[in-house]
N, C-alpha and C positions, 0 to 999 in steps of 0.2 A: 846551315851546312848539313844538319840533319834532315832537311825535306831532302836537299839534292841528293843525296845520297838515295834515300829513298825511291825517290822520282828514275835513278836511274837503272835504280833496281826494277823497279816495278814495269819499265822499258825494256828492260834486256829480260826479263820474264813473258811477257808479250811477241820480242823476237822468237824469243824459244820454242813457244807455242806457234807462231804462225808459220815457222820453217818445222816444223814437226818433229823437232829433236826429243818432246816429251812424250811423244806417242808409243813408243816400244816399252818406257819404262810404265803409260797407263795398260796398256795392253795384258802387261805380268801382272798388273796390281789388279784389275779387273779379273783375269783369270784366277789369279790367287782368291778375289774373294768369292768367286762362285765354288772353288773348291772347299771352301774353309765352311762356306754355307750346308754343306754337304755332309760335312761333319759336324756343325751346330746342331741340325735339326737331326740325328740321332741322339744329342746330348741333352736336347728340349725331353724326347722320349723316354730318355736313362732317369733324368731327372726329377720328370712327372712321377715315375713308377718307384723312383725313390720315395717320395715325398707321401705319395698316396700308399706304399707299403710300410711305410711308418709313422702314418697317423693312423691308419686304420687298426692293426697287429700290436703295433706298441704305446701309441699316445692316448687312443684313446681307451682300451683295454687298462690303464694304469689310472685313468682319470676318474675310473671307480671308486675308489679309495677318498675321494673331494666329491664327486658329482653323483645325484640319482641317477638310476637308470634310464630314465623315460629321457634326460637332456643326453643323454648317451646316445641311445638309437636315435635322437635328432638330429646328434652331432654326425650320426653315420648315415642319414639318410641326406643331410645338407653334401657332406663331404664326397658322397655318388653321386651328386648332381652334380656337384661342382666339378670332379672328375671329368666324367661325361661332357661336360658342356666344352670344357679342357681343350680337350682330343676331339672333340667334333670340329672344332671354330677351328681349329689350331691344323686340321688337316684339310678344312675345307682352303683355310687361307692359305696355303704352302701351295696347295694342287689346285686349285681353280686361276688359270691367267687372268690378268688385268686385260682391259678391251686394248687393242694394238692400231697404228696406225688409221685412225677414223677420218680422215683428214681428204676433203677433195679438193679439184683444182683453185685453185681463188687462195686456198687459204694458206696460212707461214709452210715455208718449203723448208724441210730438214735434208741438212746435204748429208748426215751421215745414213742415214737411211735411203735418201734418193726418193722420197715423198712426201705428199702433205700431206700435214698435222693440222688438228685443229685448234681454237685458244686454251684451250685445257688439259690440251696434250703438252708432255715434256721428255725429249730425250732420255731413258738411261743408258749410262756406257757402262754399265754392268750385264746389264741382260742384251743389250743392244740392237734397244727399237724405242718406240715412241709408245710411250703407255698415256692412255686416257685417265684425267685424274688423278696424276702420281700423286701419292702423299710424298711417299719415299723409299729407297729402296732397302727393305729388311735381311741382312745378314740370318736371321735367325730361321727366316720362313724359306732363304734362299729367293724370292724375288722380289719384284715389286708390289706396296700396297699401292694397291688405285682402283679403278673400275672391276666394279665384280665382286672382290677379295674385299675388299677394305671393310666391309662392316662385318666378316669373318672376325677381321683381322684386332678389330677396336673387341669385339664378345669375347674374345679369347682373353688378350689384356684384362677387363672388364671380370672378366671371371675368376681371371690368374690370381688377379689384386682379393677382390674377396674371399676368395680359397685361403690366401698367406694372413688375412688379418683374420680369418676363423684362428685359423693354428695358433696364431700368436696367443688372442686372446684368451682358447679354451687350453691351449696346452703351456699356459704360463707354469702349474703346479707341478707338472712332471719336468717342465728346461730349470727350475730351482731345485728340486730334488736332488736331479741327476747333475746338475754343473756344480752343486755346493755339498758334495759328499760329509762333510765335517757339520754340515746342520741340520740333515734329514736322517731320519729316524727309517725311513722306507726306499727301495729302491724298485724298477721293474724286477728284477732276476732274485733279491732278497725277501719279497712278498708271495704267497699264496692269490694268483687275482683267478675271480672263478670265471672272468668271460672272455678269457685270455687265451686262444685255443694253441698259439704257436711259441705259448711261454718258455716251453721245454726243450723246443729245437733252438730258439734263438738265443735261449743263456746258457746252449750249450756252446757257445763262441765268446771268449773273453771279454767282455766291456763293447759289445756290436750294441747291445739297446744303449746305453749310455751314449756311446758315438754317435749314434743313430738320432736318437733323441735334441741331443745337442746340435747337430747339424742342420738338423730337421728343420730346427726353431730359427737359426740365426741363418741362414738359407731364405728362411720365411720372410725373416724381418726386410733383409735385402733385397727381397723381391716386393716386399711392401712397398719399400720407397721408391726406387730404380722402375719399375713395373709401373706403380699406383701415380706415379709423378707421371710417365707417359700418358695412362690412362686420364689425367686429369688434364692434361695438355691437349689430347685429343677430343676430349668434353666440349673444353673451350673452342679448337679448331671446326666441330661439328657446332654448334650450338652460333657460329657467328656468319657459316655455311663453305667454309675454308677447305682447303686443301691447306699441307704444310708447304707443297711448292708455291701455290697462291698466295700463301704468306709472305711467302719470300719473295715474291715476284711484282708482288702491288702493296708495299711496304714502302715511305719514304715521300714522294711528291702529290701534294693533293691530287692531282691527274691520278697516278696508282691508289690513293685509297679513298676516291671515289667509285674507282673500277670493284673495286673489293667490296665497299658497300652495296653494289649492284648484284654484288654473286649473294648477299643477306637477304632472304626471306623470310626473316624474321624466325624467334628462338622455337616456336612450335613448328612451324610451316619447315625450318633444318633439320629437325629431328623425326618428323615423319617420313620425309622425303631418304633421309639417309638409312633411316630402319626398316624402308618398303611398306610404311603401313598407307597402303591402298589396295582396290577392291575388295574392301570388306575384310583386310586384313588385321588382324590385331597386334593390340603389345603384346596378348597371350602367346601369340602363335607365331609370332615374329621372333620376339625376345626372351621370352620365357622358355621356350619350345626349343629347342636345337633345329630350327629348320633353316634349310638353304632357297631362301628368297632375296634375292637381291633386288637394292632400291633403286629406284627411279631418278633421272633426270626431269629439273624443272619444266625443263624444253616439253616437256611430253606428260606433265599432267594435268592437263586442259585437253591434250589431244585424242581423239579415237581410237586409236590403232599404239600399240605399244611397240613398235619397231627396235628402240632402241633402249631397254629395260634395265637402265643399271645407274648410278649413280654418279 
């Protein structure tokens, strides 16, 4: 009784969609989320300058009282790079488009676009076109990860994740202080700190370093797991030579994940190819470096001529 039921559900869903009575209602839900994307990625910028003006001003300024100086200026010179690399990744992946409709005749025709795509291209009906290489489509950067973007997109995560387990780990002594008032002897605003230059404006605001501090950490923590879980999903998705719609799409019948072991070039040959280290490019200068080089397609690294440069 419960499959039919089921079965006729999942029929009269199918009508719905092929008579197009769900289409005005995707139309709102798409526009809603290119708006909402609009306003994420100011909250990505609010949120970095939170995090970065109170680890810099007040976490680690506090952290003197536990730590020598010389793991201090590391922790500040880690936490500008980590910044930095932040804001670079994070704006190259928002503003640089994924490659769009690469598709010639021969190959799968997209009727909502009116062209061909080719096997590695996927519709979004969010942005509404055929992106090369989707991963997926990110609310937070406002478009698609795929061609171009995508190893912005993975350095940013990647970066995000180490930034928040710095915090955690060096700023465990001040999130104890300041969250367990009844068993610290010291607070930011109740100590004399001497490398503390914005001590005086900021306690001059009721309980902001405590808030601050507190939020800072458990902020951190959630972007550890939530962030660093992406980040390590994305590891795996690179490392086996995937897209996440690849995954989705040759998942299931040997036919589909044979197809999938044909897109694996094995775990070095994925990670070169996705981080562009070709012509003489490095991990230094690729991965270490904030630069915008984007990687290669396999198709094209045997070939002379680099027509088609992205991943």
């Amino acid at each position: 009784m419960c499959n039919e039921r089921m079965n006729r559900l999942c029929d009269l869903i199918d009508r719905k969609i092929d008579d197009g009575t769900f289409v005005p209602m995707m139309n709102v839900a798409n526009s809603t989320m290119r708006q909402l994307g609009k306003f994420l990625v100011l909250f990505v910028y609010f949120i970095s300058t939170f995090l970065a003006f109170t680890s810099f001003f007040i976490i680690i300024p506090y952290e003197q009282l536990y730590k020598p100086v010389w793991f201090l200026v590391t922790l500040g010179v880690m936490g500008l790079y980590f910044l930095f690399n932040i804001q670079y990744h994070y704006y190259k992946a928002r503003t640089i488009p994924p490659v769009v409709n690469p598709g010639e005749e021969g190959d799968a025709f997209c009727e909502k676009c009116n062209y061909w795509k080719s096997d590695r291209a996927h519709h979004c009906s969010v942005c509404e076109r055929c992106v090369l290489g989707m991963d997926h489509h990110c609310i937070w950067i406002n478009q698609c990860v795929g061609s171009h973007n995508h190893r912005h997109f993975f350095l940013f995560i990647a970066n995000l994740t180490l930034a928040a387990a710095t915090i955690i780990i060096a700023g465990y002594q001040s999130f104890y202080d300041h969250l367990f008032l009844d068993y610290s002897q010291t607070t930011y605003c109740t100590t004399i700190l001497q490398h503390a230059p914005l001590q005086d404006i900021i306690c001059d605001y009721d309980g902001f370093a405590r808030t601050s501090i507190v939020f800072c950490y458990l902020l951190s923590a959630i972007l550890l797991i939530m962030v660093g879980g992406l980040t390590l999903w994305n590891v795996y998705l690179i490392s086996i030579g995937c897209t996440y719609i690849d995954y989705l799409k040759l998942t299931g019948s040997k036919k589909k994940l044979s197809a999938r072991k044909r897109l694996n070039k094995g775990f070095k040959s994925n990670w070169k190819n996705f981080l562009g280290l070709r012509r003489n490019r490095t991990f230094f200068r690729c991965v270490i470096l904030p630069m915008a080089l984007p990687p290669v397609k396999y198709e094209d690294i045997n070939s002379r001529q680099d027509a088609f440069d992205v991943v």
